[in-house]
Backbone as CSV, one residue per row, in Angstrom:
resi,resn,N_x,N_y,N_z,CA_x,CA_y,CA_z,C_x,C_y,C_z
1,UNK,144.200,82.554,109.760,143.758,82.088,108.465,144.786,82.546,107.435
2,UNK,145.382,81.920,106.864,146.552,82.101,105.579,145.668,83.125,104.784
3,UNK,146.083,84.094,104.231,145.824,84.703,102.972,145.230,84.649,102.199
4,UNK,145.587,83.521,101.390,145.184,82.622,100.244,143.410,82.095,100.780
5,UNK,143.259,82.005,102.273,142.140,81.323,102.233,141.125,82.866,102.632
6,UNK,141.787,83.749,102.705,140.872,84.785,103.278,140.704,85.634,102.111
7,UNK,141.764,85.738,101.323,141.166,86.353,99.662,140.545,85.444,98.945
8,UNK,139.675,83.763,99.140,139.239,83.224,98.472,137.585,83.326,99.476
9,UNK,137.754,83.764,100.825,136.082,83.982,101.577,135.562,85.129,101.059
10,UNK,136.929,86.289,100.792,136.655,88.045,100.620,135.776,87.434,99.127
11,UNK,136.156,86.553,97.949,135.920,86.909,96.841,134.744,86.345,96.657
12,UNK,134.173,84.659,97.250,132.965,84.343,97.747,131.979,85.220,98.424
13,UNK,132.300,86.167,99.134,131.221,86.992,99.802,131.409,88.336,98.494
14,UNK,132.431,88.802,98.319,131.949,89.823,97.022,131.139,89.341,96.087
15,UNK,131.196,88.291,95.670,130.226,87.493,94.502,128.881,87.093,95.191
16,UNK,128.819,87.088,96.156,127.279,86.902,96.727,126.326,88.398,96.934
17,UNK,127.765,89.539,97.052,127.359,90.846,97.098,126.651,91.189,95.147
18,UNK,127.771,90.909,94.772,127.038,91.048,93.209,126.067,90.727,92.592
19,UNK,125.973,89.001,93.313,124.771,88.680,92.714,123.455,89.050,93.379
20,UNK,123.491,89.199,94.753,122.190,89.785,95.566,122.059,91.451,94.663
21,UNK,123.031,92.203,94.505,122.548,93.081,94.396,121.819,93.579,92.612
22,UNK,122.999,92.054,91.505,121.785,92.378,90.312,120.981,91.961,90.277
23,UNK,120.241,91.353,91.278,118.486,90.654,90.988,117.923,91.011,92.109
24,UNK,118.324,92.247,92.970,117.240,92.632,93.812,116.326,93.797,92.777
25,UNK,116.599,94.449,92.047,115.734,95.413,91.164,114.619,94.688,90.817
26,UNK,114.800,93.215,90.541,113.984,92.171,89.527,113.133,91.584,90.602
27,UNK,113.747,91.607,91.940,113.101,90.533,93.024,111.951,91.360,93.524
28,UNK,112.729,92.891,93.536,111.291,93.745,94.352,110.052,93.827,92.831
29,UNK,110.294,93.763,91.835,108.855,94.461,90.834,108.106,92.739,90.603
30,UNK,108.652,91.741,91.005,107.771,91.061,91.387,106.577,90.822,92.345
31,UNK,105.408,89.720,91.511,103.900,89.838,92.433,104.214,89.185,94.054
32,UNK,103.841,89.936,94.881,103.576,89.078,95.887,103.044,88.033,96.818
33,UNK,103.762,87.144,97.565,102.911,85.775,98.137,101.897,86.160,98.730
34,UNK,101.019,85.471,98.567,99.569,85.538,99.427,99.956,84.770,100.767
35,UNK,99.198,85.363,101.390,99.201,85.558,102.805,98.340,84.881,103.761
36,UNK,98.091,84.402,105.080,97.040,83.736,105.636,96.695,84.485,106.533
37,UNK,95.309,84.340,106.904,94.963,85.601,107.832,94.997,84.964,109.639
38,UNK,95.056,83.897,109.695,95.751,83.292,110.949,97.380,83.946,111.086
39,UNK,97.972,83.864,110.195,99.468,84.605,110.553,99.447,86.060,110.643
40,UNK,98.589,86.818,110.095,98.827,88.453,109.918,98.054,88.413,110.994
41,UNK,97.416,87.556,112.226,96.820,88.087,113.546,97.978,87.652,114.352
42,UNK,99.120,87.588,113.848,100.442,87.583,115.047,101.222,88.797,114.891
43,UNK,101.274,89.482,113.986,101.727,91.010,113.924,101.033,91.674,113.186
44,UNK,101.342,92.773,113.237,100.496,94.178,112.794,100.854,94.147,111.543
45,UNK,99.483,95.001,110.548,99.903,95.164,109.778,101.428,95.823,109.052
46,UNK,101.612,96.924,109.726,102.963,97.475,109.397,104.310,96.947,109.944
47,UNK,104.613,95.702,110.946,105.507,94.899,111.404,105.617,93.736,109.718
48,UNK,104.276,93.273,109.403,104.668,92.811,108.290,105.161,92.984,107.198
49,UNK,105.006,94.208,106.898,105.508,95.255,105.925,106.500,95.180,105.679
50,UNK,107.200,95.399,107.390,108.916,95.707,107.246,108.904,94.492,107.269
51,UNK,108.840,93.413,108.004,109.265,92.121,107.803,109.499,91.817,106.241
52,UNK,108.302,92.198,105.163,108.262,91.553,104.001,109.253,92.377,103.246
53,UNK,109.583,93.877,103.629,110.715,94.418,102.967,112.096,94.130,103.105
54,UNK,112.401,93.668,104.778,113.160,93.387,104.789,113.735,91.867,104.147
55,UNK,113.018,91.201,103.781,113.146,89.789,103.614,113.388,89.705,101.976
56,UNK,112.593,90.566,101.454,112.551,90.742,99.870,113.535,91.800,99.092
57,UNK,113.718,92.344,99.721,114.412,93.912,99.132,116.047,94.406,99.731
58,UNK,116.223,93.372,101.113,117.088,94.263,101.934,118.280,92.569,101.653
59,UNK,117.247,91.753,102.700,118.265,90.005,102.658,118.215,89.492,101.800
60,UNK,117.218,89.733,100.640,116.978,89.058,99.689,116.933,87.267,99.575
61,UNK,116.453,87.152,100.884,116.214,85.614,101.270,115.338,84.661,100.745
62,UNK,114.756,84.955,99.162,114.056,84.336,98.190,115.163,83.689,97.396
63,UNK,116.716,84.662,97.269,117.519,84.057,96.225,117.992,82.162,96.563
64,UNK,117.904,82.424,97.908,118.777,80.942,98.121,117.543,79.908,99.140
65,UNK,116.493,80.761,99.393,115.356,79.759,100.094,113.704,79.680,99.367
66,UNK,114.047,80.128,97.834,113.112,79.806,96.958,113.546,78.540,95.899
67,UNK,112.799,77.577,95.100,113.317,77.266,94.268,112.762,77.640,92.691
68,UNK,113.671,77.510,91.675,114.078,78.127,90.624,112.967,77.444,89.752
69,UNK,112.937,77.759,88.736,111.604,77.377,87.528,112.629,76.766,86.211
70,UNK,112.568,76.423,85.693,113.058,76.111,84.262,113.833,76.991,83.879
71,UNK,113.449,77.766,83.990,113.870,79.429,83.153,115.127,79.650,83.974
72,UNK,115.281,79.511,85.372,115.973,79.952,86.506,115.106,81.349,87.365
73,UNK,114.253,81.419,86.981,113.921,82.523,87.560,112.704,81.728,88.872
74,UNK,113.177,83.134,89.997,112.589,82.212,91.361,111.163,82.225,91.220
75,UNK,110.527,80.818,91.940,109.101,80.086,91.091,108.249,80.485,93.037
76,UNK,108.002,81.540,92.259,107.101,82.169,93.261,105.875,81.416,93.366
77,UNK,105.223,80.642,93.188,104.274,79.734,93.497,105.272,78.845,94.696
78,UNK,106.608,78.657,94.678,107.189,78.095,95.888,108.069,78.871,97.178
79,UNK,107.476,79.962,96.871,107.697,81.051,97.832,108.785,81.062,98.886
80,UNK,110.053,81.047,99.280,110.444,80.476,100.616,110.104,79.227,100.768
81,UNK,110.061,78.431,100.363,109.901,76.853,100.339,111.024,76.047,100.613
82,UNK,112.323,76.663,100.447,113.481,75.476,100.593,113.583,75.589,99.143
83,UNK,115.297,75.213,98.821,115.877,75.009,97.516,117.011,74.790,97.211
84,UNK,117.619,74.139,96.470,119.377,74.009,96.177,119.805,74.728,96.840
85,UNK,120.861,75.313,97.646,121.970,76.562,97.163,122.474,76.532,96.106
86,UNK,122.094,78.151,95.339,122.412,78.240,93.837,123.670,78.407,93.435
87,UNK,124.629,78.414,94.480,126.188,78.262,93.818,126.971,77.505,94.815
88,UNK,128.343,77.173,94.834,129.142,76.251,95.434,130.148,77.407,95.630
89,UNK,130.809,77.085,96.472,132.688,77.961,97.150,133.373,77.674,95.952
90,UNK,134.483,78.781,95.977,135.639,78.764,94.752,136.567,77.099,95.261
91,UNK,136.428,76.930,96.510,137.612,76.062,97.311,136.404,74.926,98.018
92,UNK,135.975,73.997,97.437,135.903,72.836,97.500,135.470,72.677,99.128
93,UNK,134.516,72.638,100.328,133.994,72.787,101.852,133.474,71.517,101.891
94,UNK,133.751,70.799,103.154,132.779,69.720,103.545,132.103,69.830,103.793
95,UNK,131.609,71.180,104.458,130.609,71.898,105.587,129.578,72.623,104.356
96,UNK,129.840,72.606,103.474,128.960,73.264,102.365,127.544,72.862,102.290
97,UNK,126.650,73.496,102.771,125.405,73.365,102.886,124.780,73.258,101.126
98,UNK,123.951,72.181,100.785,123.550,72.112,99.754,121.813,72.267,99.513
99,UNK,121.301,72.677,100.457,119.789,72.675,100.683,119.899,73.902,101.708
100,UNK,118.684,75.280,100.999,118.363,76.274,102.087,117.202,75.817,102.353
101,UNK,116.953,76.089,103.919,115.727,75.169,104.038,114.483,75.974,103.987
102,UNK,113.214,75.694,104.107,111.915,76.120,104.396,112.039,76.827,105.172
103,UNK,112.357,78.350,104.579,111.405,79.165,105.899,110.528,80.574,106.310
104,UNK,109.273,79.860,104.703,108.035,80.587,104.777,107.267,79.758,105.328
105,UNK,106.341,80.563,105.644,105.110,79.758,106.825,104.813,79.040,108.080
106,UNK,105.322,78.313,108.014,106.263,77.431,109.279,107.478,77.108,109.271
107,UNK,107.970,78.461,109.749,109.634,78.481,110.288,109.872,77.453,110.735
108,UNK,111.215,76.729,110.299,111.859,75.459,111.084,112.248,75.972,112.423
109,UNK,111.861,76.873,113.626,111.623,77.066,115.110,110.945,77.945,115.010
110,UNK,110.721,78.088,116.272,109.690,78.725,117.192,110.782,80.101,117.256
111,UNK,109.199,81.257,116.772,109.680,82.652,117.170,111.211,83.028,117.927
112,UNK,111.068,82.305,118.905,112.059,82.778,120.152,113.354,82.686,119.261
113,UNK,113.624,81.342,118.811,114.994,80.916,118.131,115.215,81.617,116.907
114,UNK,113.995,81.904,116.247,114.229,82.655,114.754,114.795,83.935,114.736
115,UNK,113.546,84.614,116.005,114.527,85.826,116.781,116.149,85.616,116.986
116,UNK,116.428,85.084,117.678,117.820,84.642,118.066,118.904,84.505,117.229
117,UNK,118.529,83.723,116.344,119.315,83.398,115.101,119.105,84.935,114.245
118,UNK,118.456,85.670,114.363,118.811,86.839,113.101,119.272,88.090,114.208
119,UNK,119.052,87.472,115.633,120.140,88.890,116.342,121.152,88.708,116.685
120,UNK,121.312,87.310,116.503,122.761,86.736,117.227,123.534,86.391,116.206
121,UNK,123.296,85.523,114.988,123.696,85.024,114.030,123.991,83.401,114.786
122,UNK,123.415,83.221,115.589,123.692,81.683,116.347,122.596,80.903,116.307
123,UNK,122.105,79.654,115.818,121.039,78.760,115.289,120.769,78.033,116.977
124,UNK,119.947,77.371,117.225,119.312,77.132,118.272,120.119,75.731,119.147
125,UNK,120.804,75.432,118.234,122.053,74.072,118.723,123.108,75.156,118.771
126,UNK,123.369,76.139,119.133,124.499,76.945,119.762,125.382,77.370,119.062
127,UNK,125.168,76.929,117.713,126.446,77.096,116.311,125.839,78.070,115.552
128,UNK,127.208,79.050,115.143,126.663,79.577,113.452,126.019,78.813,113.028
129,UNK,125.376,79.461,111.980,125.026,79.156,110.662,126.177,79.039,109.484
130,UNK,126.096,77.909,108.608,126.974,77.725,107.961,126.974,78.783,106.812
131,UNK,128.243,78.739,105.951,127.962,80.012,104.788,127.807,78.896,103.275
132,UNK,127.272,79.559,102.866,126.821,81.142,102.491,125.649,81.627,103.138
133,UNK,124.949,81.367,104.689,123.784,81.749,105.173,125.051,83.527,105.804
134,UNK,124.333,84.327,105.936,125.047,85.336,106.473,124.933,85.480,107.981
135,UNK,125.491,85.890,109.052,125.194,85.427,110.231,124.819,87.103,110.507
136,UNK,123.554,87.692,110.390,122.769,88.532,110.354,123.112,89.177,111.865
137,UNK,122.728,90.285,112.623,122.880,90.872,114.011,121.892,92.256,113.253
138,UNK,120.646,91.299,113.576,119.641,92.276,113.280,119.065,92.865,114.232
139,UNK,118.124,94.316,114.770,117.714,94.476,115.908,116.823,93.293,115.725
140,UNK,116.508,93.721,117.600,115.197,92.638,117.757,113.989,93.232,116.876
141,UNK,113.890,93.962,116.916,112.560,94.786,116.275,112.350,94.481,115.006
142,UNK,113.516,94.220,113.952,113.223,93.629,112.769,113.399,92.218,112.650
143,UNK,113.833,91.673,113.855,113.690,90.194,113.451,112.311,89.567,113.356
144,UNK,111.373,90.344,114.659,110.387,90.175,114.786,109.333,90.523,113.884
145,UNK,109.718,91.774,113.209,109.246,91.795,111.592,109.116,90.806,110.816
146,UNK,110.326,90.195,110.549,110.956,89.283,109.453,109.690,87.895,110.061
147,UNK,110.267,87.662,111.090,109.556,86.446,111.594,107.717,86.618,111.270
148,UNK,107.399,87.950,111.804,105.923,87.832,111.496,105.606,87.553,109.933
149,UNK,106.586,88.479,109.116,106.114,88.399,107.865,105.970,86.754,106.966
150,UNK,107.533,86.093,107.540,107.582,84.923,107.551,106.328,83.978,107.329
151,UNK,105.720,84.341,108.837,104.340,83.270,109.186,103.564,83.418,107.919
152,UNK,103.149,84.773,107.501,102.224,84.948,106.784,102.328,84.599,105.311
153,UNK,103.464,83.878,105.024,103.888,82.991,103.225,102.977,81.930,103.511
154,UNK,102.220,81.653,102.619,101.106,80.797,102.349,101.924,79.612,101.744
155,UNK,102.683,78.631,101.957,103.071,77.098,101.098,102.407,77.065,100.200
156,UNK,102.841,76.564,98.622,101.949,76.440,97.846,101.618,76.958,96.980
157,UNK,101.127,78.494,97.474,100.293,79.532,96.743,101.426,80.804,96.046
């Protein structure tokens, strides 16, 4: 990779570092999604916990798979719902994903793959994930967090 294109990924991922990290203070003292009690009987209470910490506080996976309100601020009535990606590359991508998709409540796959994709960083058709998704190598133990907590985002509410 030339230089030029690897000090323009370094400065895209520092700016995703900046911005995750000034609106996680703001993301955690927000109210939380209500929950369904069909999903919190697939993990324990304290698997959801970490799931919901990790998802809110750590990946901050509301910034780019919630969508925004008027104001810009994330419209927690759409919880993990799918939404724009809120910024574009310094350098112009074909591959530039313009939609994060849905994935409170009913994950777009089944456990097994969701697992997979946050220990592997590999999506269920055998490919990365495109960026700005981060290609995560989480234990299994917190994916399975993440995933339970996942189930339990109510659409909607």
């Amino acid at each position: 990779m030339p230089r030029k294109d690897r000090l323009t990924a370094c400065a895209v991922a520092m700016a995703a570092v900046i911005f995750f990290v000034s609106v996680a203070h703001a993301q955690v003292r927000q109210s939380p999604p209500k929950s369904s009690a069909r999903a919190e009987a697939s993990g324990s209470s304290a698997e959801i916990a970490r799931g919901k910490y990790l998802v809110e506080g750590v990946a901050m996976c509301g910034q780019c798979h919630t969508p925004r309100d008027a104001n810009g601020e994330l419209d927690r009535s759409r919880w993990l719902q799918g939404a724009p990606v809120p910024w574009q590359p310094a350098q112009p991508r074909a591959d530039w994903p313009l939609l994060a998709p849905r994935i409170g409540g009913n994950p777009p796959a089944d456990d097994a793959d969701m697992i997979a994709l946050l220990t592997t960083g590999i999506w269920n058709k055998g490919a990365p994930l495109r960026f700005p998704m981060m290609p995560f190598r989480l234990s299994e133990a917190d994916a399975k967090a993440i995933v339970a907590y996942l189930k339990t985002v109510t659409p909607g509410n």
